[in-house]
C-alpha positions as CSV (number, residue, x, y, z in Angstrom):
1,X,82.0,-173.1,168.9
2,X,82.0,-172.8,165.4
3,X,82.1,-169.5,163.4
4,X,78.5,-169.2,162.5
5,X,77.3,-169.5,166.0
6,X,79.7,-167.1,167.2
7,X,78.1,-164.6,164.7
8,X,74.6,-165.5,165.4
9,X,75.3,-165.2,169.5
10,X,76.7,-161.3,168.9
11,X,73.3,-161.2,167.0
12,X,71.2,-162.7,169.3
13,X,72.8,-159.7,171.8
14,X,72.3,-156.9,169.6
15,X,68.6,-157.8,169.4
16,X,68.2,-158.0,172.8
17,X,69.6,-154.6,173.5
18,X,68.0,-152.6,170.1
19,X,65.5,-154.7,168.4
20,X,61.9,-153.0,169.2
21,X,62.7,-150.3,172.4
22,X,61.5,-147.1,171.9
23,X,64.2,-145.1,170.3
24,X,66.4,-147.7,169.2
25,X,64.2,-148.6,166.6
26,X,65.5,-145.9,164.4
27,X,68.5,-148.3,164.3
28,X,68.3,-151.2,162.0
29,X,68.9,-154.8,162.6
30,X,72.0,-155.6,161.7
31,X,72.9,-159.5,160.2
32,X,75.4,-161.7,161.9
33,X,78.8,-161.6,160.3
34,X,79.9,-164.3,157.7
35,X,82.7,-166.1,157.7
36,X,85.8,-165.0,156.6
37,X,86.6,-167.3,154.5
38,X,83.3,-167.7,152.5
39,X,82.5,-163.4,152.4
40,X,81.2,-163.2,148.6
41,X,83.3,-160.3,146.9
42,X,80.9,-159.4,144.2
43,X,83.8,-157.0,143.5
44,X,85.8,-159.6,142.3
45,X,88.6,-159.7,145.1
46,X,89.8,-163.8,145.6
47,X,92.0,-165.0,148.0
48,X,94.3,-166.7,145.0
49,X,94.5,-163.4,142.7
50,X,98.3,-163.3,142.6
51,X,99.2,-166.8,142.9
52,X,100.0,-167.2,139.7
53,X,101.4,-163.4,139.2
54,X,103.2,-163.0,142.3
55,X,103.5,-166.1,144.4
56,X,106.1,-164.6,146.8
57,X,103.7,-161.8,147.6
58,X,103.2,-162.4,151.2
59,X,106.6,-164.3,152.0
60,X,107.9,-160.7,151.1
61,X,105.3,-158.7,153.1
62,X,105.9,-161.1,156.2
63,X,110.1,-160.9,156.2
64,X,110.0,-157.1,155.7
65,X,107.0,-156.7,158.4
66,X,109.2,-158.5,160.6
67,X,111.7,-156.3,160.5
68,X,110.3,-153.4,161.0
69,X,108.6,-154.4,163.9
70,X,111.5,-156.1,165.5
71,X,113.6,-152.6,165.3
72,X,109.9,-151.0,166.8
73,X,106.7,-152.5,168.0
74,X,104.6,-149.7,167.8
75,X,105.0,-149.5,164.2
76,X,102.1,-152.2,163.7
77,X,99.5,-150.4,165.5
78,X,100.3,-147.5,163.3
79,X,99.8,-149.6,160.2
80,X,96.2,-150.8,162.0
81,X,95.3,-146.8,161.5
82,X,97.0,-146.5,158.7
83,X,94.5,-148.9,157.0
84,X,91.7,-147.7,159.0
85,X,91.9,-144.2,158.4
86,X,92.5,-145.0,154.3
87,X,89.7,-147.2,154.0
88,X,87.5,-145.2,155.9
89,X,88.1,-141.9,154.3
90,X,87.1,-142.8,150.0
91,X,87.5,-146.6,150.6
92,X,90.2,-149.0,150.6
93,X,92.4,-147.5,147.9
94,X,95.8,-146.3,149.0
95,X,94.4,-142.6,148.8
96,X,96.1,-141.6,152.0
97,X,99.1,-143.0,150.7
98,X,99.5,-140.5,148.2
99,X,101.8,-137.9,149.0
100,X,101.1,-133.8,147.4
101,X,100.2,-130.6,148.0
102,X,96.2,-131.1,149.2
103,X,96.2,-134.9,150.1
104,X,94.5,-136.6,152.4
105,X,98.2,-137.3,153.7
106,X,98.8,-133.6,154.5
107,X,95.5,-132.8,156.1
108,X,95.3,-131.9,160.1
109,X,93.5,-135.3,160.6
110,X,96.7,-137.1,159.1
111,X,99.4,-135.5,160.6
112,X,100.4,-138.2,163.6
113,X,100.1,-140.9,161.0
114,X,102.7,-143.2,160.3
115,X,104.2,-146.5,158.9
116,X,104.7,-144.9,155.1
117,X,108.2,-145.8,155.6
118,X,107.2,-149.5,155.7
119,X,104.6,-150.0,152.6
120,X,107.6,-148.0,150.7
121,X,109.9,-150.2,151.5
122,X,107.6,-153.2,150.9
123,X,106.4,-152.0,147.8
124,X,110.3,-151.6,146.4
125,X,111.0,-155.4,147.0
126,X,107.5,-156.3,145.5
127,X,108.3,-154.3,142.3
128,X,111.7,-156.3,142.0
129,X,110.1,-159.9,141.7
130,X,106.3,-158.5,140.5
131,X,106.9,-155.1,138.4
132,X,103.2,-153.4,137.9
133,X,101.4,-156.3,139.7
134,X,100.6,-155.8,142.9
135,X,98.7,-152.5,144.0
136,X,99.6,-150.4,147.1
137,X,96.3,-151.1,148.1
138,X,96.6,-154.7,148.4
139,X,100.2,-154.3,150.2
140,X,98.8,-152.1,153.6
141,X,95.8,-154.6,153.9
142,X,98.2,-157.7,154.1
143,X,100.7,-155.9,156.1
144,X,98.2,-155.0,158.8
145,X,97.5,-158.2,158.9
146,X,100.5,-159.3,159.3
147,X,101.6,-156.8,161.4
148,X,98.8,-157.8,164.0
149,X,99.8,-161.2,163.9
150,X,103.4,-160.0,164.9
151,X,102.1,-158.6,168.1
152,X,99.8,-161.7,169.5
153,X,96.9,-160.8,167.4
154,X,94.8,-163.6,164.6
155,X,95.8,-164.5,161.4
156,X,92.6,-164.1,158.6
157,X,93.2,-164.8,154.7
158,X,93.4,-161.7,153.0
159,X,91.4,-161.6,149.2
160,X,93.4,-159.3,146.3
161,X,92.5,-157.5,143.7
162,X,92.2,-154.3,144.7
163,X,92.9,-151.0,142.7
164,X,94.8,-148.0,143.8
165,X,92.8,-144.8,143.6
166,X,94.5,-141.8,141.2
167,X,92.9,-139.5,143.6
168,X,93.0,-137.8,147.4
169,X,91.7,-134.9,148.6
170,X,92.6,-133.2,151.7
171,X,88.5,-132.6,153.2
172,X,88.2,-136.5,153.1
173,X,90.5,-137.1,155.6
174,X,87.7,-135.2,157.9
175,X,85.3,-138.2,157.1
176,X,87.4,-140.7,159.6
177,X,86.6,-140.8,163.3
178,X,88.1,-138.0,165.9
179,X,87.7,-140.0,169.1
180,X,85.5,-137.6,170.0
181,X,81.8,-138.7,168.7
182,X,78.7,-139.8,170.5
183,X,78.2,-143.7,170.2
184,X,75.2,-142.8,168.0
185,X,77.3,-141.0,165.5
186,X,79.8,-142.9,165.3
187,X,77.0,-146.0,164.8
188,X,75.9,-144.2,161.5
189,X,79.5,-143.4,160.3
190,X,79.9,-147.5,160.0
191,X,76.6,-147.5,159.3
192,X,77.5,-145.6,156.0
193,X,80.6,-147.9,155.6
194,X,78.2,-150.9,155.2
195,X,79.9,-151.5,158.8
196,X,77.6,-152.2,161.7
197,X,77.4,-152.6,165.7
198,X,79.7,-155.4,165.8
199,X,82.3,-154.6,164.0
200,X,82.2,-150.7,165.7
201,X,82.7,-152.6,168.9
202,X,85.5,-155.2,167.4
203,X,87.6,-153.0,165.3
204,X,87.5,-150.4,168.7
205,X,89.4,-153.6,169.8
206,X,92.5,-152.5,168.3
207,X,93.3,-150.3,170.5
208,X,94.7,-153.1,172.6
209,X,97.7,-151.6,171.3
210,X,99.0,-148.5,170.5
211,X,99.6,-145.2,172.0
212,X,97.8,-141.5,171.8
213,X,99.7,-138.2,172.4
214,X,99.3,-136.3,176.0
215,X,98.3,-133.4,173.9
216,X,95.3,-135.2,172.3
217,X,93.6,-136.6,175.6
218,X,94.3,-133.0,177.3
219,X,90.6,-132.5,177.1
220,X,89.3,-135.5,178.5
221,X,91.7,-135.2,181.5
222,X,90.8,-131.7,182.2
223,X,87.4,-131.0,181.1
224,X,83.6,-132.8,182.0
225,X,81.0,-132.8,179.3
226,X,80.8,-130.1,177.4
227,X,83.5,-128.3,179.6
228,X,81.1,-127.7,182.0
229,X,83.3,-129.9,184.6
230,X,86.8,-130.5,185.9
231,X,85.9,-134.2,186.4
232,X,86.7,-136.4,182.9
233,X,83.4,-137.7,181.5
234,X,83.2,-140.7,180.5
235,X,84.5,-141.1,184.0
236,X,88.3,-142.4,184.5
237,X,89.4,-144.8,187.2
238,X,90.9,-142.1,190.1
239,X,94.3,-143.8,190.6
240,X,94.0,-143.8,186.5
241,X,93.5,-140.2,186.1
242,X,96.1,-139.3,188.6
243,X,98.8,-141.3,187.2
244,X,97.3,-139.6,183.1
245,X,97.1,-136.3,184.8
246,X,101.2,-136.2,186.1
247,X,102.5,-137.9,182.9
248,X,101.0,-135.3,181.0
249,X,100.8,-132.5,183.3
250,X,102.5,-129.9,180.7
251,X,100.8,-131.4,177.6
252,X,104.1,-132.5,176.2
253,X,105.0,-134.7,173.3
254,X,104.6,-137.9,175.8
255,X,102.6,-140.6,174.8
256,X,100.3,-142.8,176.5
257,X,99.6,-146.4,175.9
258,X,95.6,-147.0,175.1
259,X,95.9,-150.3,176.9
260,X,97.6,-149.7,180.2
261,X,97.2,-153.3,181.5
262,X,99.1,-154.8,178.2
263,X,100.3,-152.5,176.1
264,X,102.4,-154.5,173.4
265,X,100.0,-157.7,173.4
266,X,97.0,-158.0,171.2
267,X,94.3,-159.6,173.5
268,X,90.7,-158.6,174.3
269,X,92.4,-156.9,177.9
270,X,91.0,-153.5,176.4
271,X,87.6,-154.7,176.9
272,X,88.4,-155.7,180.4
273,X,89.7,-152.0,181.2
274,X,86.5,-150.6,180.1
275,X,84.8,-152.1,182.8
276,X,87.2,-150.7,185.4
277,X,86.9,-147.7,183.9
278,X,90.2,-147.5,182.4
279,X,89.3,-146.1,179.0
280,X,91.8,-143.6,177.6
281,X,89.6,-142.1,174.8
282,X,86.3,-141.0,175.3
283,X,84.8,-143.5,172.9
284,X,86.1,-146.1,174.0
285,X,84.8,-145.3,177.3
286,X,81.4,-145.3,176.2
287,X,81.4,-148.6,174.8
288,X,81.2,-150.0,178.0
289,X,77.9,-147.1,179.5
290,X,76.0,-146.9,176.5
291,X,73.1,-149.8,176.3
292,X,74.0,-150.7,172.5
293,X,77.3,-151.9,172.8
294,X,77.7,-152.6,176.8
295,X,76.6,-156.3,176.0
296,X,78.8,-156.9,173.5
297,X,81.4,-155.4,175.6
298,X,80.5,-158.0,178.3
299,X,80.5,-160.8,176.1
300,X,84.1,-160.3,174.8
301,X,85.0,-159.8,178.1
302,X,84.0,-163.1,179.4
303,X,85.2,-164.9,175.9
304,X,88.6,-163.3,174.9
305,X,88.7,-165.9,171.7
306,X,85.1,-164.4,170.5
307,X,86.7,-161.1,169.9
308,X,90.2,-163.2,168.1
309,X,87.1,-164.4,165.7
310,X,85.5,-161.4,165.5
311,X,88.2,-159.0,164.9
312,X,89.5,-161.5,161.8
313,X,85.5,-161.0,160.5
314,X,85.9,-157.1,160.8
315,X,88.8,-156.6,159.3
316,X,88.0,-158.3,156.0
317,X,84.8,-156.5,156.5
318,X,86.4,-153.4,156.7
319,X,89.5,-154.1,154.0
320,X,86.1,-154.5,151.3
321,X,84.5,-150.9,151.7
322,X,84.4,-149.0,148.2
323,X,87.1,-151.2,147.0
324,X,88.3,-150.2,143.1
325,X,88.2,-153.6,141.3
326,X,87.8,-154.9,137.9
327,X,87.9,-153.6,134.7
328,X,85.0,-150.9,134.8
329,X,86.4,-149.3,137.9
330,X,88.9,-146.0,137.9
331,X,91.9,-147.0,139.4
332,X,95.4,-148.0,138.3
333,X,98.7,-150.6,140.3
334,X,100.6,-147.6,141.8
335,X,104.6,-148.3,141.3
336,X,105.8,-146.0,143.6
337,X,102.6,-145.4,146.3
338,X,103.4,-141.9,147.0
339,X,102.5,-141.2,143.1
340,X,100.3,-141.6,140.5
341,X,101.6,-143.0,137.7
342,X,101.3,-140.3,135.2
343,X,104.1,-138.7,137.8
344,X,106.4,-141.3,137.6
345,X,106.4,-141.6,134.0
């Protein structure tokens, strides 16, 4: 299939599941993704922006990512919420990479985040062959990328230009998903990113890899809706919940794998444990019950190189929200991307 009937068949599913019922109206309809490599960036992000300026850009990101991922796998789903949590917060600006007293870095929400260590090191060798050239920003975008591509995942060409923001504040940390919405709020919180049903559904894909803490899934182990139940809701597989429930009997430091079919592959297999009920978090969970996104579920299920497409398509989408670019925008290249550059002067 090509790319533009992959997009307009993920349409053609949304409309039959929230296009003109009752309720669901309140949602709109939502266009089928472009492709990557023709998105317009009326922000003035291009796939060639340091070819000229810093040519060894992603030769650098790629040997360093390998590394680091070599020494420890789990380092590139971090990066994956790294990016997600930055961009989601103020936009895609290296704002949780700054590092002070009120950041989004030290807030609560932050506080299992990690992979700093890797854009630091990155961003030292970039500075050697491309001083003040090449924003923070731009660095965790292609390192995710290339950090999924490490573990099985799809390569997607990555547009540059982005700025890195001069400021972070602690309370916006609180604007990125919990893993503990409704489907409907978590639906107008991409909504409000200029994301939409898809790309909720796809970029929920990542958890294909990467872990969670026993302490955070305590509650879903132990507690129905609304506490009002010893049984898990969304329900968990019995043999599941059993095996969750002695790992993390004593809520201890353990951690869990969100994929417990194939853990260090990136595949569509997480979409495939949803419908055996297998759903670690909550939200994921109720991809699979709730009406919206249950056929979109099915349909990567049944076509596990859809969601390779799709997730490509997401990512870019989500790597342009609020992006700081061009000349009229407030933003500066970071040298050191725990600092502003005022602080380093």
């Amino acid at each position: 299939m090509k790319s533009s009937v992959l997009s307009l068949f993920l349409l053609s599913i949304i409309c039959t599941t929230s296009c003109g019922h009752g309720e669901e109206d309140s949602f709109p309809t939502f266009s089928a993704l472009p492709i990557p490599e023709t998105l317009p960036f009326d922000n003035l992000l291009s796939f060639d922006y340091y070819n000229q300026r810093c040519p060894q850009l992603e030769q650098i990101i790629h040997t360093k990512l390998k590394q680091w991922v070599a020494k420890d796998h789990t380092l590139a789903a971090s990066l994956l919420r790294l990016h997600f949590h930055d961009c989601f917060a103020t936009g895609c600006d290296a704002s949780i990479l700054l590092n002070h007293e009120g950041s989004e870095r030290r807030a609560e929400a932050s506080k299992t985040l990690r992979g700093f260590q890797v854009i630091d090191d990155i961003k030292v060798e970039v500075e050697k062959s491309c001083p003040a050239i090449v924003s923070c920003t731009d660095i965790l975008t292609a390192a995710t990328r290339d950090a999924t591509v490490l573990l099985g995942g799809p390569y997607w060409r990555v547009p540059y230009g982005r700025k890195d923001s001069r400021i972070s504040n602690v309370k916006d940390a609180e604007m990125v998903p919990s893993g503990r919405e409704s489907i409907t709020t978590l639906l107008e919180l991409f909504q409000s990113r200029g994301l939409n049903l898809i790309d909720l559904v796809v970029l929920s894909g990542a958890h294909t890899i990467g872990r969670t803490s026993c302490g955070a899934i305590q509650r879903r182990l132990y507690q129905g809706l609304n506490g009002t139940s010893s049984m898990p809701y969304p329900p968990l597989d019995d043999h599941y919940l059993d095996f969750l429930q002695r790992k993390c009997r004593c809520a201890s430091g353990d951690y869990v794998d969100l994929d417990a079919t194939t853990p260090t592959t990136f595949d569509s297999q997480f979409y495939a444990n949803l419908q055996k009920n297998m759903g670690l978090l909550s939200t994921d969970q109720m991809l699979y019950s709730d009406p919206r996104t249950s056929p979109i579920v099915n349909s990567l299920i049944g076509a596990p190189s859809l969601f390779i497409h799709q997730f490509s398509a997401s990512m870019v989408r989500l790597a342009n929200i609020q992006v700081l670019s061009g000349l009229d925008e407030v933003g500066e290249i970071r040298t050191n991307c725990n600092f502003v550059n005022s602080y380093n002067t």
